[in-house]
C-alpha positions as CSV (number, residue, x, y, z in Angstrom):
1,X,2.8,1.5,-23.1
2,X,1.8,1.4,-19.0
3,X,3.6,4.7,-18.7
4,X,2.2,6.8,-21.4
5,X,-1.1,5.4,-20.3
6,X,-0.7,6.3,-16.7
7,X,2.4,8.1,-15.9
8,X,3.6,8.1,-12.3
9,X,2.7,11.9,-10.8
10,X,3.1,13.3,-8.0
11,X,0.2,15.9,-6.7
12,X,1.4,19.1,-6.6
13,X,0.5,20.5,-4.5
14,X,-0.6,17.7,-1.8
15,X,-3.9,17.0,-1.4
16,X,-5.6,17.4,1.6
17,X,-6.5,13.7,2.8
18,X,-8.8,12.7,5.4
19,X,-8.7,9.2,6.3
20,X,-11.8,7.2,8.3
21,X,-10.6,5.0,11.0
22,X,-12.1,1.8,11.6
23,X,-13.5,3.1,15.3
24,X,-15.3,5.6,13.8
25,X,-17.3,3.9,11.3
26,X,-20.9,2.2,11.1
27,X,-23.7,0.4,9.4
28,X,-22.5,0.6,5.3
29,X,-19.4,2.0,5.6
30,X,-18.5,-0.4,8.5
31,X,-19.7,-3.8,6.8
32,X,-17.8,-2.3,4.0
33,X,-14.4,-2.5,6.0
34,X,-15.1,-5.8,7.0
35,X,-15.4,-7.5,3.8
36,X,-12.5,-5.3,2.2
37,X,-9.8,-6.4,4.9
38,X,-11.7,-10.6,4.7
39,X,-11.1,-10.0,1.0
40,X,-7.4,-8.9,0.9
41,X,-7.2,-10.9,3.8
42,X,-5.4,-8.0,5.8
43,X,-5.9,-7.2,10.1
44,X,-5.9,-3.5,8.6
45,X,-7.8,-0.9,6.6
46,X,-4.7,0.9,4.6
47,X,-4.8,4.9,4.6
48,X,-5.5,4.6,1.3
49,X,-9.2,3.1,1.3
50,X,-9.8,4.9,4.4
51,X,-9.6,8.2,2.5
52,X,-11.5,6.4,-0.3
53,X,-14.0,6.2,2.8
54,X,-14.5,10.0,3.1
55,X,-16.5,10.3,0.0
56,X,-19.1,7.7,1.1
57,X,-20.7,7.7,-2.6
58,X,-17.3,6.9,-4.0
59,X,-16.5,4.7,-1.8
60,X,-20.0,2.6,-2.1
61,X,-19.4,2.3,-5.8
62,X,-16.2,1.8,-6.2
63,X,-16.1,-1.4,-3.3
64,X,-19.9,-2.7,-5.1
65,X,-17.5,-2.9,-8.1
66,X,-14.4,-3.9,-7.0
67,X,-15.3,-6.5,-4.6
68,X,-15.9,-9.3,-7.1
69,X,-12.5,-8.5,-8.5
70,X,-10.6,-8.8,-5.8
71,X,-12.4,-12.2,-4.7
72,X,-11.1,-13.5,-8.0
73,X,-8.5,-15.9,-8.2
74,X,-6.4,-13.8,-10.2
75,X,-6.3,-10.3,-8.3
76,X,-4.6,-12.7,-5.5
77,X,-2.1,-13.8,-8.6
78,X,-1.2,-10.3,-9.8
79,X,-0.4,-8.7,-5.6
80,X,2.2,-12.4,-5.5
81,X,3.9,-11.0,-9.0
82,X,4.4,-8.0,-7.7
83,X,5.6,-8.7,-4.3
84,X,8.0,-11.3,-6.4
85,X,9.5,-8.7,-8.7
86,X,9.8,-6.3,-5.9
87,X,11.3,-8.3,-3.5
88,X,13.9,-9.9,-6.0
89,X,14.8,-6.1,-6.7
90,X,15.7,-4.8,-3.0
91,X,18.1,-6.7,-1.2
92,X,20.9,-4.8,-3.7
93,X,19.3,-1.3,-2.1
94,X,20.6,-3.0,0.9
95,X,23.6,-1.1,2.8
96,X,23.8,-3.1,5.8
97,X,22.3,-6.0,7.1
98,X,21.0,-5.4,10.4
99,X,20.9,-8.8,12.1
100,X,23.9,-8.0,14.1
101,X,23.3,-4.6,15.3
102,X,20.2,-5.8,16.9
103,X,21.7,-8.3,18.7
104,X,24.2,-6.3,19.9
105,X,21.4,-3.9,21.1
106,X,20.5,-6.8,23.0
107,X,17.4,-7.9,20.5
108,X,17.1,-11.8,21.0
109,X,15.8,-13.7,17.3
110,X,12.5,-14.1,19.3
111,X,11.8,-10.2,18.8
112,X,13.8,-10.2,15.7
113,X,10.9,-12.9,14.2
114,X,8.3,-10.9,15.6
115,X,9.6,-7.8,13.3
116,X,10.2,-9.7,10.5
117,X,5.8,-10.8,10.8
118,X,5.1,-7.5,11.1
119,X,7.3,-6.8,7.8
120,X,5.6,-9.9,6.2
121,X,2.0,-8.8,6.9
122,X,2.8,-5.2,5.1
123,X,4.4,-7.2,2.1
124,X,1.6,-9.1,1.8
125,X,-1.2,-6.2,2.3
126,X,0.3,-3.6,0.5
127,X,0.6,-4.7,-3.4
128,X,-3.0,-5.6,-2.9
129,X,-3.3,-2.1,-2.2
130,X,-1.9,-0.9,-4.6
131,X,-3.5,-2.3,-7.5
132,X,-6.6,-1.0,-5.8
133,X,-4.9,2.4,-5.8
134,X,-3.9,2.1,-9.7
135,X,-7.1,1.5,-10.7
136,X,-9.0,3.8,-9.0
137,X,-6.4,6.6,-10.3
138,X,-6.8,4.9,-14.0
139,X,-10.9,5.5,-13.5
140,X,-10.4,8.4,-12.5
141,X,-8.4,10.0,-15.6
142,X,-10.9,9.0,-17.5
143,X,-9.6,5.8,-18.6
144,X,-11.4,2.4,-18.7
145,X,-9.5,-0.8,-18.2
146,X,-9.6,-2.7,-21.1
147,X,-8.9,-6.5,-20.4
148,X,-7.4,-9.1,-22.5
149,X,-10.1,-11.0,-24.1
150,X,-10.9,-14.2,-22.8
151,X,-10.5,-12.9,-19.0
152,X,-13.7,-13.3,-16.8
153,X,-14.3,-13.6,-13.4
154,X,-13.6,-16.6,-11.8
155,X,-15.7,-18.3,-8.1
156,X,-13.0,-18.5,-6.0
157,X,-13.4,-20.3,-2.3
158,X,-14.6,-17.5,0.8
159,X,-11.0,-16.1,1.8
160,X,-9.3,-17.2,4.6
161,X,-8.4,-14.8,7.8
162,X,-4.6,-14.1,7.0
163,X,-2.8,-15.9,10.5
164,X,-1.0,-12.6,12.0
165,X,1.2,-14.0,15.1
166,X,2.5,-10.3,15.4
167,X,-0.4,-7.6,16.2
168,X,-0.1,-4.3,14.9
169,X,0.7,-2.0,17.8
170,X,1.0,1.8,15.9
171,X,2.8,3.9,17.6
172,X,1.6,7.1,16.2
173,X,2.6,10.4,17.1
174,X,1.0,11.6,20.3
175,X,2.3,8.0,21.9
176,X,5.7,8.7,20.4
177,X,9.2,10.0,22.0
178,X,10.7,13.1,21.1
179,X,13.0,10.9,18.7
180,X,10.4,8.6,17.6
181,X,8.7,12.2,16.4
182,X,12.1,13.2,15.1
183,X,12.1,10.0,12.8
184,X,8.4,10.8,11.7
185,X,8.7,14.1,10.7
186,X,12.2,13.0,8.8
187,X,10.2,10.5,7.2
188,X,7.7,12.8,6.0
189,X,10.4,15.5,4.4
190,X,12.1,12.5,2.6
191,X,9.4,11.0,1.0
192,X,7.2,14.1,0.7
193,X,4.3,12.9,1.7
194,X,1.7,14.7,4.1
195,X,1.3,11.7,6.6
196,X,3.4,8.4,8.4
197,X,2.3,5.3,6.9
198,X,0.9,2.6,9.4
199,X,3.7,0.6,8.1
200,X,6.0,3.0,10.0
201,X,3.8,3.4,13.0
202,X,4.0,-0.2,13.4
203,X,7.7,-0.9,13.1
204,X,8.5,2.1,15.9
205,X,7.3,-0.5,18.6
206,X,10.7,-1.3,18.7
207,X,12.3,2.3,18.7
208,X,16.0,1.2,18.5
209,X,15.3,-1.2,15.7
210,X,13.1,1.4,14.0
211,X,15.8,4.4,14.5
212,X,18.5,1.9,13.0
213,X,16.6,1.0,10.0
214,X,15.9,4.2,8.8
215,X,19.1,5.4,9.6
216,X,20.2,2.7,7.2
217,X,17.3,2.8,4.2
218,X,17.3,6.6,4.0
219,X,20.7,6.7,1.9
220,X,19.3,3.8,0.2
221,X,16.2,6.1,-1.2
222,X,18.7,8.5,-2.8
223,X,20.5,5.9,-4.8
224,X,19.9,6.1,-8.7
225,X,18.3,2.4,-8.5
226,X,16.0,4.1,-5.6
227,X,13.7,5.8,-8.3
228,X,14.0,3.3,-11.5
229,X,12.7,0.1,-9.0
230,X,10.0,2.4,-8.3
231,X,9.3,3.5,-11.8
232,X,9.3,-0.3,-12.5
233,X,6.7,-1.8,-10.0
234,X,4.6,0.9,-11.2
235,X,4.8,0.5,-14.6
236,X,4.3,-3.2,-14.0
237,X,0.9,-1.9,-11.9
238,X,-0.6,-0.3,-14.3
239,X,-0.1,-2.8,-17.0
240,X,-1.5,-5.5,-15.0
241,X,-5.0,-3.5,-14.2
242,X,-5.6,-2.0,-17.2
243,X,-4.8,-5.4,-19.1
244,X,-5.2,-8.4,-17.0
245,X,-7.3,-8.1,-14.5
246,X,-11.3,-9.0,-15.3
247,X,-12.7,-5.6,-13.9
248,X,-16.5,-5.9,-14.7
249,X,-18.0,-3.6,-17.2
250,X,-20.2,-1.8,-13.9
251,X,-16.9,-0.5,-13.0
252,X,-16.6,2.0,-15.2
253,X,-14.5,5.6,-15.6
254,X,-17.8,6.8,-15.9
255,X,-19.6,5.7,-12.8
256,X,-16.7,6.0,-10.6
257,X,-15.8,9.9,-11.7
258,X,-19.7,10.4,-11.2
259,X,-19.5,9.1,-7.8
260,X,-16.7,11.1,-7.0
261,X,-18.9,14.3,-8.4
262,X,-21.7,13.6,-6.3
263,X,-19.3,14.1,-3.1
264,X,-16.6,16.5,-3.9
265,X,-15.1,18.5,-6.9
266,X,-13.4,15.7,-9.2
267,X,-10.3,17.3,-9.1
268,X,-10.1,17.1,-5.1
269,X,-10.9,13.4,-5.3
270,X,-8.8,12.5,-8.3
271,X,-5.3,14.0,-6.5
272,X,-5.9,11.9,-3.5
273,X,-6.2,9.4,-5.9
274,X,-3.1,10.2,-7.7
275,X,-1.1,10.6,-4.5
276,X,-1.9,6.9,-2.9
277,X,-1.2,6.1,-6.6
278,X,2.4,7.8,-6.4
279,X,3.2,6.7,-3.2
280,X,2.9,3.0,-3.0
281,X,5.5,1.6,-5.3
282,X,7.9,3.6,-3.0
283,X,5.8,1.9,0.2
284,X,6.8,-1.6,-1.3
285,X,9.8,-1.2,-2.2
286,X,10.7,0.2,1.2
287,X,9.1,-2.6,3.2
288,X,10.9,-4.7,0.8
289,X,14.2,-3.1,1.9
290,X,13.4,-3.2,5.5
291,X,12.9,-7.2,4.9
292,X,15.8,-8.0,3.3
293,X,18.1,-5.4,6.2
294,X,16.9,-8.8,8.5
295,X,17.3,-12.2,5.6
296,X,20.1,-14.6,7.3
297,X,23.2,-14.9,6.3
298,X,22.8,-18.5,5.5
């Protein structure tokens, strides 16, 4: 049913996308970021709700309606079932582990732990994200979430700052090596997306380890299981939004696509929409990949 109600699609072609950092926000739109990363309990804004951010009516409404259902105990529940399902699904994507590599590179399991938080705190931010990102594309095309009956919105206790040992340190483009940029622009063409993720531009802190992972997940993406664990997590999206998670009657198809209106053509907001929507189930799957290239033998 999930994919007849939301079929995964691609863009074509690409949206433009035009994502607000955090250093150039204020007043709503900055206490706004604030209580979206304290509610995910995540040290970053994704790309994905900063280009939300661009359409500052949009993005009002749509965090005034989603913020009490992401402070419910049960949105918390749904990102741990698919981080579960996901990450029980990778490690056979897996074409090398790369635990000895990098300590032949000279990596010592001090740095090797440090990479491995920096994997963990994507895992745990991006499914989050992405139900975010299914829901706002299921508004979007017109389509109300309908939850199970009996589901309603539940006091949870304030969430807790998420303990990150490992800051993110992006290494984005104009910091980058020739080689580093060589990787990025790879990664773009493979995945066919318009940008780098920060999930990328955090792991290339450690340009060898970041050169030898991709090097070793890139065949991975062009495996037939590639595509179906994809399809899977975002079937499995979809039907938890649109079924089982309390969204509040305010949060409507109707309010959000008139927010959207009263910043920009629908069209133009709905394919950015449609594009995060595409391309996080490949963003966790990949960061589950990159995980499991470091589990120990043991």
């Amino acid at each position: 049913m999930s994919s007849v109600l939301l079929p995964r699609q691609l863009p074509d072609p690409l949206p433009s996308i035009h994502p607000v950092p955090e250093y150039q926000v204020d007043g709503e739109r900055r206490r706004f970021y604030e209580e979206m990363k304290a509610a995910l309990q995540v040290p970053w804004m994704g790309v994905v709700t900063m280009a939300y951010a661009h359409y500052p009516t949009f993005f009002r409404v749509l965090w005034q309606g989603l913020r009490p259902v992401v402070a419910d105990a049960s949105f918390a529940r749904h990102g741990a079932a698919l981080r579960a399902i996901v990450e029980g699904a990778a490690p056979a994507l897996v074409l090398r582990n790369l635990l000895a590599p990098l300590q032949a590179l000279g990596y010592a399991p001090r740095e090797i732990d440090q990479i491995r938080q920096v994997l963990g705190i994507f895992a745990h931010g991006n499914h989050p994200y992405l139900l975010i990102a299914t829901l706002v594309r299921l508004l979007l095309e017109g389509q109300d979430a309908v939850p199970d009956p009996g589901l309603a919105l539940q006091a949870v206790e304030p969430p807790r700052a998420l303990d990150v040992q490992a800051p993110l340190v992006l290494m984005e483009a104009h910091h980058a090596d020739a080689p580093t940029r060589a990787i990025y622009e790879d990664i773009k063409q493979t995945l066919g997306l318009p940008f780098v993720n920060t999930d990328y531009r955090a792991l290339a802190r450690w340009p060898s380890y970041f050169a030898l992972a991709w090097a070793e997940l890139k065949p991975a993406l062009a495996t037939a299981a590639y595509p179906a664990l994809c399809e899977s997590v975002h079937r499995e999206a979809v039907s938890r939004v649109s079924r089982q998670l309390p969204v509040p009657a305010s949060l409507s198809a109707k309010a959000l696509q008139e927010a959207a209106r009263a910043d920009a053509p629908l069209d133009e907001v709905l394919r950015v929409a449609r594009l995060f929507q595409w391309l996080l189930p490949g963003l966790v799957t990949n960061v589950a990949v990159l995980q499991a290239q470091l589990r120990d033998a043991s």
